[in-house]
Each structure stands twice: as structure tokens, then as C-alpha cells.
C-alpha positions in Angstrom: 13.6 -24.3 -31.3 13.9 -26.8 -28.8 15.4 -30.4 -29.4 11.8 -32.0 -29.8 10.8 -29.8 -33.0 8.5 -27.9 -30.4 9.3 -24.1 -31.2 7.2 -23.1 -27.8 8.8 -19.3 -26.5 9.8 -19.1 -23.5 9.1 -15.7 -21.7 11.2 -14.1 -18.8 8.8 -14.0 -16.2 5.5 -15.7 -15.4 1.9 -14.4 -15.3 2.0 -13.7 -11.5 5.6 -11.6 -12.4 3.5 -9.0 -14.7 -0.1 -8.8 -12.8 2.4 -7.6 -9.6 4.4 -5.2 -11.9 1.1 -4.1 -13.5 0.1 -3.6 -10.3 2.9 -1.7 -9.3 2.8 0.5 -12.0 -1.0 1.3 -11.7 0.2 2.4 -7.8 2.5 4.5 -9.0 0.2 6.6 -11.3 -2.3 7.3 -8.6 0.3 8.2 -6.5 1.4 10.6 -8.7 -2.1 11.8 -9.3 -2.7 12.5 -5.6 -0.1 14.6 -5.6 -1.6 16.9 -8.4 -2.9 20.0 -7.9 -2.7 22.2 -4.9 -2.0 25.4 -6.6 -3.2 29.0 -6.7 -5.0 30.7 -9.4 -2.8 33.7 -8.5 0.6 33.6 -8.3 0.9 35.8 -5.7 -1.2 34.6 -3.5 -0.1 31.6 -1.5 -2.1 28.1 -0.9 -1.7 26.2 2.2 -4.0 23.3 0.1 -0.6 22.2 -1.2 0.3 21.0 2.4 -2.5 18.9 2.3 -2.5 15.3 3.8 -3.5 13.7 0.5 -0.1 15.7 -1.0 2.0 15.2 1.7 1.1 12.0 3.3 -0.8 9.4 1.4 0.7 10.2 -2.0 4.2 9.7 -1.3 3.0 6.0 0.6 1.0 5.2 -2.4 4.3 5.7 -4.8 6.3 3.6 -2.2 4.2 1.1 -2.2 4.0 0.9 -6.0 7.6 0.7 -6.5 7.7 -2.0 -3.7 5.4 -4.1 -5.4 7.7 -3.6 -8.7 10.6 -5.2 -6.9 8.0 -7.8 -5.9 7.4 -8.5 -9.3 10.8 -8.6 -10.5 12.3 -11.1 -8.2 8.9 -13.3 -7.6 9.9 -16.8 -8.4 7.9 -17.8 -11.7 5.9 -21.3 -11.1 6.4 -22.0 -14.5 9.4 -23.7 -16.3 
């Protein structure tokens, strides 16, 4: 409760702070889903569809740039006090 009777809460980060780690989050998860799949219906036969650029290449930059945007979000100065 604050000294004016007002009992407003006061929350650690500001709306910007959770649409970026939202964001973030969200990146991560497709990333993760790219990388899916890739396998072979026989085990003893190999794939080479598991060296694709989607698995290799795009995924792992989509994941990076999720948990980039989660630091973002973290140490993004609020605008409210």
C-alpha cells in the first residue's frame, strides 16, 4: 500500500518488457519445430533429409534470434514508473 491509501501493484516489467519476451518465446518454439523431423521410417536406412537447410541452417538462427530477443526483453528499460 503506498503512503496515499492507493494500493496500485506495481509489476516488474512494462508491457513492451513481455510483448518482446513473448516474442521471444514464440521464436524459440518455431525454431524448435523446424528442426523436427528428418528421420527415416527404417532404421536402417539412412536420410540425408536430416541435413536439410531448414534443420541445419534457418532453425538454429531462428532459436538464436528468439533467445536474443529474450535478453532484449529482460533488460529493456520500462517507460513506466
Amino acid at each position: 500500500m503506498s503512503q496515499d491509501g492507493n494500493s496500485e501493484k506495481q509489476f516488474a516489467f512494462g508491457k513492451e518488457n513481455y510483448i518482446l519476451v513473448a516474442a521471444g518465446f514464440l521464436c524459440i518454439v518455431v525454431g524448435f519445430i523446424l528442426m523436427a523431423g528428418g528421420g527415416s521410417e527404417d532404421p536402417n536406412v539412412f536420410s540425408e533429409e536430416i541435413f536439410s537447410t531448414r534443420r541445419i541452417t534457418i532453425a538454429p538462427i531462428v532459436v538464436l534470434l528468439g533467445f536474443v530477443l529474450e535478453i532484449i526483453g529482460i533488460m529493456y528499460p520500462s517507460k513506466t514508473k
